[in-house]
Each structure stands twice: as C-alpha cells, then as structure tokens.
C-alpha positions as CSV (number, residue, x, y, z in Angstrom):
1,X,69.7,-29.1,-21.3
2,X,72.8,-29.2,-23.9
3,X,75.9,-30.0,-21.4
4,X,76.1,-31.7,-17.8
5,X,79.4,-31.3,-15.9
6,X,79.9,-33.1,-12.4
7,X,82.2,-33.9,-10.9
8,X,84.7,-36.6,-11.6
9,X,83.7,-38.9,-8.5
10,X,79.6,-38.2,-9.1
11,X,77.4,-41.0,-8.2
12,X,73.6,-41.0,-7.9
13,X,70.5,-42.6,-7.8
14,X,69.5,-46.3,-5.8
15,X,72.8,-47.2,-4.2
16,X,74.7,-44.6,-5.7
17,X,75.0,-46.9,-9.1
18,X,74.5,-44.3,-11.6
19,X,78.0,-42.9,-12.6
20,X,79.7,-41.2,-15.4
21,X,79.0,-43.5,-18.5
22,X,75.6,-44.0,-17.6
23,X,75.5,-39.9,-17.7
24,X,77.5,-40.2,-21.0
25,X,75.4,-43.0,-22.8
26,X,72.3,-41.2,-21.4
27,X,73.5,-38.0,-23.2
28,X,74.4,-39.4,-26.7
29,X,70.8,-41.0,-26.3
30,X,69.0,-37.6,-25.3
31,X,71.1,-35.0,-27.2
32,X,73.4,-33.5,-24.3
33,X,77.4,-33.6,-23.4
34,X,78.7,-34.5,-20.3
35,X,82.3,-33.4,-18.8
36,X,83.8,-34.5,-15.8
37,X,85.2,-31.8,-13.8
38,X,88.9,-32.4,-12.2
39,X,89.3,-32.4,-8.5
40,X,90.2,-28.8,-7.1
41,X,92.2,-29.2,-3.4
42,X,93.2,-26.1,-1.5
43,X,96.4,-27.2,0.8
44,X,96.3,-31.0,0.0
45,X,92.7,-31.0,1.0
46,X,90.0,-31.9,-1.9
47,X,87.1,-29.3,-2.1
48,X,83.8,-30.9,-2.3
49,X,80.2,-31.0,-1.7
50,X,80.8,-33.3,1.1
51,X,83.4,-31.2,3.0
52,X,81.0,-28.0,2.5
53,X,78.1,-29.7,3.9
54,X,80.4,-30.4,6.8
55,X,81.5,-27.1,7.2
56,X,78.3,-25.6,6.7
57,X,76.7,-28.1,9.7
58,X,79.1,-27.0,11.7
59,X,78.8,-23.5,11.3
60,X,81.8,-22.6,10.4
61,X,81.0,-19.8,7.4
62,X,84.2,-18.1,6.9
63,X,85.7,-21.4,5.9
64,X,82.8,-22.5,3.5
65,X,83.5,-18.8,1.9
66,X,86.9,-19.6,1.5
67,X,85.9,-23.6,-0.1
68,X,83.4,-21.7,-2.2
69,X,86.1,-18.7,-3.2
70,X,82.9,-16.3,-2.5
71,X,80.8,-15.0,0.2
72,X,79.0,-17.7,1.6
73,X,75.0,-17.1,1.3
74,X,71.6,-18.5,1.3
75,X,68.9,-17.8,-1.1
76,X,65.2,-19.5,-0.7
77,X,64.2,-21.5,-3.8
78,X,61.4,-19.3,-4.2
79,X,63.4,-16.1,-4.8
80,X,65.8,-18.0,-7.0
81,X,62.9,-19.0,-9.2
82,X,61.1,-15.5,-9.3
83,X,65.2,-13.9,-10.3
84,X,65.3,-16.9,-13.1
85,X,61.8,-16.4,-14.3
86,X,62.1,-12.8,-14.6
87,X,65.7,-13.3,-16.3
88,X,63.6,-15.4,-19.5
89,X,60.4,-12.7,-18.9
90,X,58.3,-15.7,-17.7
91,X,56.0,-15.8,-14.6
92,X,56.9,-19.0,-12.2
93,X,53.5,-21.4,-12.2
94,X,51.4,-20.7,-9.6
95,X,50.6,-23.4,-6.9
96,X,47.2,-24.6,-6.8
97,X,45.2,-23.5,-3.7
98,X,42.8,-26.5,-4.2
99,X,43.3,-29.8,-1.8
C-alpha cells in the first residue's frame, strides 16, 4: 500500500482509539501517505457509512443509490477476488480442504 484516505471522522480499533495521527505516524513509519477526505452532505445531510448502513437495513435501495451516486449493488467476496486476481493475471489461493 502507498496512500490511505478515510474519512475525516475515521476511528478504529479497541474503543475506537485509533484515529488520524495514529494512521499518519503509522505511515511515515511504514512508507505510505494518508489523506483525510472532507465530509460530502447532499441537502444539509452528511453522507456516510453510517447513514448507508441504515439505509441499506432498511431496505431502502433507491436512496443508497442516490448516497452512493451509482446503482446500488452487491458483489460476493469471492467474485471480487477472482475479477482482482484475474486483473494482476494471478490465481486466488486455494482453501485447504484438510481439517
């Protein structure tokens, strides 16, 4: 990885205490740049991962395509990897059938 952008209210790991100058000291540490990425609101509202998630549970998909400005769709991981994998010409590792 050579740049990280998230978003300027990002927060992660145990009790959300990782935050953007963690990200940023991590980076000049391990070689990458990080950019926080300004809020975008549509009508006074902010557009986020949290109000998606909301919209998504409650079903409401023309509205998630509208907070997404794009058709709203779902793609299994497994297909994403196989599309990425062929993209770089590389096979996806196998699961191992042993238990």
């Amino acid at each position: 990885m050579r740049h990280l952008e998230v978003g300027d209210d990002f927060r992660f790991g145990c009790d959300r205490s990782g935050d953007f100058a963690f990200l940023q000291d991590s980076g000049a540490k391990h070689g990458f740049t990080v950019e926080a990425a300004n809020t975008v609101a549509e009508n006074g509202e902010r557009i986020s991962s949290t109000r998606l998630r909301q919209v998504l549970a409650e079903g409401d998909f023309i509205l998630a395509s509208l907070l997404l400005g794009r058709p709203f769709s779902i793609t299994d991981a497994w297909s994403m990897a196989s599309s990425w994998a062929a993209r770089l010409e590389r096979r996806p590792p196998m699961c191992s059938s042993s238990a």
